[in-house]
C-alpha positions in Angstrom: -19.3 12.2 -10.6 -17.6 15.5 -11.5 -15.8 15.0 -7.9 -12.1 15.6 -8.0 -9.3 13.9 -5.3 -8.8 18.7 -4.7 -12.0 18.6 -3.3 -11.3 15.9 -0.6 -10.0 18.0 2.5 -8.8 17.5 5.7 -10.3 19.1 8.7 -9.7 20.1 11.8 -11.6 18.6 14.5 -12.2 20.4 18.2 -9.9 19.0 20.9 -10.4 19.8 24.5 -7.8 19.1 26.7 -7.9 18.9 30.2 -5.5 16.9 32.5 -6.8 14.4 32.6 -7.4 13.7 28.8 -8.7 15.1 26.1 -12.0 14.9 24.1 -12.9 15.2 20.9 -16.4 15.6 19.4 -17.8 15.0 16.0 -21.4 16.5 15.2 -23.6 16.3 12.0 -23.0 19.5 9.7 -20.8 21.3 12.2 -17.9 19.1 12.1 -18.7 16.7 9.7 -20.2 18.2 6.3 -22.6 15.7 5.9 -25.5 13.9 8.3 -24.0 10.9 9.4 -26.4 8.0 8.6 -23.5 5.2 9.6 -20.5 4.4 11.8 -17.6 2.0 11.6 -14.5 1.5 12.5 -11.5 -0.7 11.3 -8.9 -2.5 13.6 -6.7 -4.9 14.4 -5.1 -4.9 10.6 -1.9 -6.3 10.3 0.6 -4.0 10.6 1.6 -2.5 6.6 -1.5 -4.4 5.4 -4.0 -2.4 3.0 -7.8 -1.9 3.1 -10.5 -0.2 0.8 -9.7 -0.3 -3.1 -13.2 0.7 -4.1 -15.5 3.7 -5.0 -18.5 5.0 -4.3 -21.2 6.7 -6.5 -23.2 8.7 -3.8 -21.5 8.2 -0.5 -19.7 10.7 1.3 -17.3 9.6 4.0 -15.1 11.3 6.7 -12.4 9.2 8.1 -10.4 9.4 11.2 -7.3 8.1 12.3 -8.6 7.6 16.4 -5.4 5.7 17.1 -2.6 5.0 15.0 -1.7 5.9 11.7 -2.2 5.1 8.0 -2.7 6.6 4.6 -5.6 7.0 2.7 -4.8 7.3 -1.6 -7.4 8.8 -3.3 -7.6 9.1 -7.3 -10.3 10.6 -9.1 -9.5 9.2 -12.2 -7.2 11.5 -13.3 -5.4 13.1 -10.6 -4.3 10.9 -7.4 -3.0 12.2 -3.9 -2.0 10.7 -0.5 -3.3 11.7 2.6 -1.7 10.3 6.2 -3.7 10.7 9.0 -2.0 10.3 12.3 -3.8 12.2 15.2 -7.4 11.5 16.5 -8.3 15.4 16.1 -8.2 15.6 12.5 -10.5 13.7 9.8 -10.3 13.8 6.1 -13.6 14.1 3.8 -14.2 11.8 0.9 -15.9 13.1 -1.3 -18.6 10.5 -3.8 -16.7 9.3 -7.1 -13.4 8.8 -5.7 -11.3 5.5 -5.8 -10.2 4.9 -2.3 -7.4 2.8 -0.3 -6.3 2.7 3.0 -2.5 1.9 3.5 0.1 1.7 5.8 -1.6 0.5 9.1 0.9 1.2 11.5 0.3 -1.5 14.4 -2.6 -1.0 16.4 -4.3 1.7 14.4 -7.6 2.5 14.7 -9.6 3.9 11.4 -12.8 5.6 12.3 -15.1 5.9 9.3 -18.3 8.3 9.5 -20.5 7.7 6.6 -23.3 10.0 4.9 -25.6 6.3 4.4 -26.8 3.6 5.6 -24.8 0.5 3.7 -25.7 0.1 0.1 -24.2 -2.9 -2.2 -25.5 -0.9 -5.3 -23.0 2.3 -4.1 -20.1 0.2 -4.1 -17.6 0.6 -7.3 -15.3 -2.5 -6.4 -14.0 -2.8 -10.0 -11.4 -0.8 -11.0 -12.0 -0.8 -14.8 -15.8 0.2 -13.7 -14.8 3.0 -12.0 -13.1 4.8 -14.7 -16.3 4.2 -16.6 -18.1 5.8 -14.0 -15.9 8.6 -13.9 -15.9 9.1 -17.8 -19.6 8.5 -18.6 -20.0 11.6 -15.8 -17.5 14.2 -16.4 
């Protein structure tokens, strides 16, 4: 994948507010850039514990902070950056071919993951080493 961590962005979600909450909504190609094919969240992690640590080939993901906070360290193989996510309004797309972790669950966080497909063993890079084949067999 010719991805890079640059091309991973953060975006700003709508937020209406009204007195007596707000609301955001998330809709397939105006707020997220992809069709979302699956949803999933993560919760109740122990507070400072650590998530993720794998790639994917095809998958694009857009994650959310809904309640709490944490980071999100994304290397592309080359370059690596750190993203925290700490309000329910914005989301952060991950682009295909990037290494992933999630860090730094503050207690009670709540990570919100909307994915461009369906689950798929085969578009899981769990290996480390692998990855950075990956990456150099398709620069």
């Amino acid at each position: 994948m010719k991805s890079s961590v640059y091309q991973c962005s953060i975006m700003e979600l709508p937020k209406v507010h009204n007195r007596a909450g707000n609301i955001t909504a998330i809709e397939n190609q105006l707020h997220a850039p992809f069709d979302i094919k699956r949803v999933y969240y993560l919760y109740d992690v122990p507070g400072g514990e650590d998530r993720g640590g794998h790639g994917h080939r095809t998958l694009q993901q857009f994650i959310v902070a809904v309640s709490g906070a944490f980071d999100v360290k994304l290397d592309d193989g080359i370059n690596k950056k750190i993203v925290h996510l700490d309000r329910p309004y914005i989301g952060l797309h991950v682009m295909p071919g990037i290494w992933r972790e999630l860090l730094n669950f503050s207690s009670g966080a709540i990570c919100l993951v909307l994915a461009s497909d369906t689950y798929s063993d085969q578009d899981y890079i769990r290996d480390k080493d692998e990855f950075l084949r990956f990456k150099s067999e398709n620069r």
